[in-house]
N, C-alpha and C positions, 0 to 999 in steps of 0.2 A: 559580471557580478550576479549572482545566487541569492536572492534575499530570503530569509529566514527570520524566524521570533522564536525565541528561546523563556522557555518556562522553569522555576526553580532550580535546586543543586543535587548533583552526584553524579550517577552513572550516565552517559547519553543515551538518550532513544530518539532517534529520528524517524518523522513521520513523513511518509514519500506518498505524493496524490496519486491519483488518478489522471489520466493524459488530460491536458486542459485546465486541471483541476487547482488549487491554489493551499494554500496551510489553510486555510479559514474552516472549513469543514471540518478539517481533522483534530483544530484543537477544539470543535464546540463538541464532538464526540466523545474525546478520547479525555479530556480538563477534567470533567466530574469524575473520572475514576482514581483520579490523584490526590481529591480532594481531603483523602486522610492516609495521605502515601506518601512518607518520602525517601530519599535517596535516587529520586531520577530528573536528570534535567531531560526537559522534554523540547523539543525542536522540531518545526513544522518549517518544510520549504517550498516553499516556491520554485519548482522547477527554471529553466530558461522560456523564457515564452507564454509564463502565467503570472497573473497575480502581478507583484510589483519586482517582478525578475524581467529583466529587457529581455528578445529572444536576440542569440549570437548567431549570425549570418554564417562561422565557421560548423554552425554543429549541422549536417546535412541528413544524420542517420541516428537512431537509436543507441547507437555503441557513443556517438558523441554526448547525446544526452545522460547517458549512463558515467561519463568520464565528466564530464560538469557536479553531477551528482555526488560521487563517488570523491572529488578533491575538495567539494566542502565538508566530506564528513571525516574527511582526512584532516583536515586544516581546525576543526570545532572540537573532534574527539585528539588530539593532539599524539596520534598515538597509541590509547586506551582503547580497551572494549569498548562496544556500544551494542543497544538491542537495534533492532530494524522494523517498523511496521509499514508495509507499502499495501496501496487498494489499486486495485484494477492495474493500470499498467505501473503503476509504482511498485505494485509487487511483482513483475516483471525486473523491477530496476533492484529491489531488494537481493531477488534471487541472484541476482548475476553480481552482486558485490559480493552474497557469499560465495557464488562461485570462485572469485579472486582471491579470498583472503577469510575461508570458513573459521579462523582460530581467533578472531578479533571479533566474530559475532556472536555475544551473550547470548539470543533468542531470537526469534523471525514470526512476525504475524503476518499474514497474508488475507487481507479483505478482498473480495470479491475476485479473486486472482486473475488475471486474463493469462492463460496457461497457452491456448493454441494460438498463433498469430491471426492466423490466415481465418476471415470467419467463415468464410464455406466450408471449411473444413469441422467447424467445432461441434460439437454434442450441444445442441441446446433445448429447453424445456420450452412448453406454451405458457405461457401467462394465463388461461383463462379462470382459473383460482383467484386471481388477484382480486382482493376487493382495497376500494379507495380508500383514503385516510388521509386526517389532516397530517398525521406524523410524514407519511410519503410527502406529501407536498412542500412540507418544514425543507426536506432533502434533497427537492428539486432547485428549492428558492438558492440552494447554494449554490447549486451545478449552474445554475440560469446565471447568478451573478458574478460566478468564475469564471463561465464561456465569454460574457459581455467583456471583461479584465484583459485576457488572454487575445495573443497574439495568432490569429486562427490561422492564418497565409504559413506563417512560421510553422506550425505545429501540423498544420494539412500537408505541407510539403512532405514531408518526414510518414505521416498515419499511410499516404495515398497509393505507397509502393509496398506490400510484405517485405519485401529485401532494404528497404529504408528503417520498416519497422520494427523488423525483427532483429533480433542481437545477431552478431556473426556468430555468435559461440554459444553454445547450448547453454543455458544457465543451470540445465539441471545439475546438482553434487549432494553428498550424502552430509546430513547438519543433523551434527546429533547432541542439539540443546535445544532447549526448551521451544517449542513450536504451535501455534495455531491457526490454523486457516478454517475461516469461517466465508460460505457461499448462502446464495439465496435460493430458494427452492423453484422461484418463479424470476428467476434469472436471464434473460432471453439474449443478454448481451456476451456475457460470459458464461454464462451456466453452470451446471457445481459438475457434472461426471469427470469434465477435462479432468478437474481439481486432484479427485479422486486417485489420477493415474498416478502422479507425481509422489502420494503417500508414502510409499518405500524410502525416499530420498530421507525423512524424516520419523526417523525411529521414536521421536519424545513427543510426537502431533498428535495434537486434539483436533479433531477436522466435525465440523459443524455445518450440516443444511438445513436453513431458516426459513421455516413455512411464513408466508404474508410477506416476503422479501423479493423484489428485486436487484439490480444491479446497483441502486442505488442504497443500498443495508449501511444502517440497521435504518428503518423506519419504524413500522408497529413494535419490532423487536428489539428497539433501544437497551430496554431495560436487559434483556440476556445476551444481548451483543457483550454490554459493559462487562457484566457477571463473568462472560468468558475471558473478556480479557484483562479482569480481575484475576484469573485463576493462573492465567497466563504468566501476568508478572509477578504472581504469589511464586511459582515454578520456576524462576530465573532468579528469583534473590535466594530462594532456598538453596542456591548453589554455593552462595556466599556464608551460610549457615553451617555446613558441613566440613 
């Protein structure tokens, strides 16, 4: 079982965490941008192994996680389009559902993306810009209380091998509706240059790097996080206008 909370009526958009990470975050983010929007049901899930989702002894790899994922948005969107917001390794999980089935996806947001698996390998920036903020600490207090939830033996099995972690199949495909990926300038986890590389894939992407931002975005920059992905779902209903 998958647990998820579902917000309002219309189109779906599913919000996919961060590895470990749980719905709670993403609706205290993402709720105030809805708050004079409507036509989207909005849906925060709890992966397998976070939050109040048991972890399944069967999923041993990434591609399992991704098929757990992938059959509740099958089973909630009935069918229908739906939009996709995933962060960190959720937009990992995002990508690779458009890679299966890019005709059924309205639009793709990508927060903090983690684009290269393998972290030796990735491009990352220094943090020494970074200055403190209660807003950062607000975004820690979630990540703290989602790790405490979350089933870590489960979820470390799976992070502790690249070939566990990484999809078997390239999720990169060319998505050509409405797109944003927003990175953090002082990102040390995922970085924003990876981000950069992938831009082709996404002919209609607004791509955004957020000075005062780490891994854990939006903090200081709540307020233009939202604004973007205000503009974002302005650019996906306008499809429906035409």
């Amino acid at each position: 079982m998958v647990y998820y909370e579902s917000f309002g009526d219309g189109r779906p958009i599913f919000f996919l965490p961060c590895w470990g990470g749980d719905g709670g975050e993403g609706r205290a983010v993402h709720e105030p941008v809805f708050a004079d929007r409507s036509g989207w049901r909005r849906i925060y899930v709890d992966p397998p192994g976070t939050g109040k989702s048991p972890a399944v002894p069967s999923i041993t790899d990434q591609d399992g996680m991704l098929d757990a994922i992938a059959a509740l948005i099958d089973d909630l969107s009935g069918g229908e389009p739906f939009a996709l917001a995933g962060t960190s390794a959720g937009g990992l999980h995002a990508r690779g559902i458009v890679r299966r089935d890019p005709a059924r996806v309205l639009g793709l947001l990508l927060r903090a993306p983690g684009i290269v698996i393998d972290r030796a390998r990735r491009t990352l920036p220094t943090d020494e810009h970074l200055v403190p903020s209660p807003d950062r600490q607000r975004q820690h207090q979630y990540y703290d209380a989602a790790e405490a939830a979350a089933d870590l033996a489960f979820l470390g099995h799976i992070q502790r091998d690249v070939t566990t972690y990484a999809l078997r199949e390239d999720p990169a495909a060319r998505f050509e509706r409405p797109t944003l990926i927003v990175t953090g300038r002082q990102d040390t986890t995922a970085g924003y240059a990876d981000a950069w590389s992938i831009l082709d894939d996404y002919p209609r992407a607004t791509f955004a790097v957020l000075d005062q931002e780490d891994h854990l975005l939006p903090g200081p920059g709540l307020a233009m996080y939202r604004a973007l992905v205000a503009d974002w779902l302005d650019r996906v209903d306008d499809m429906f206008r035409t």
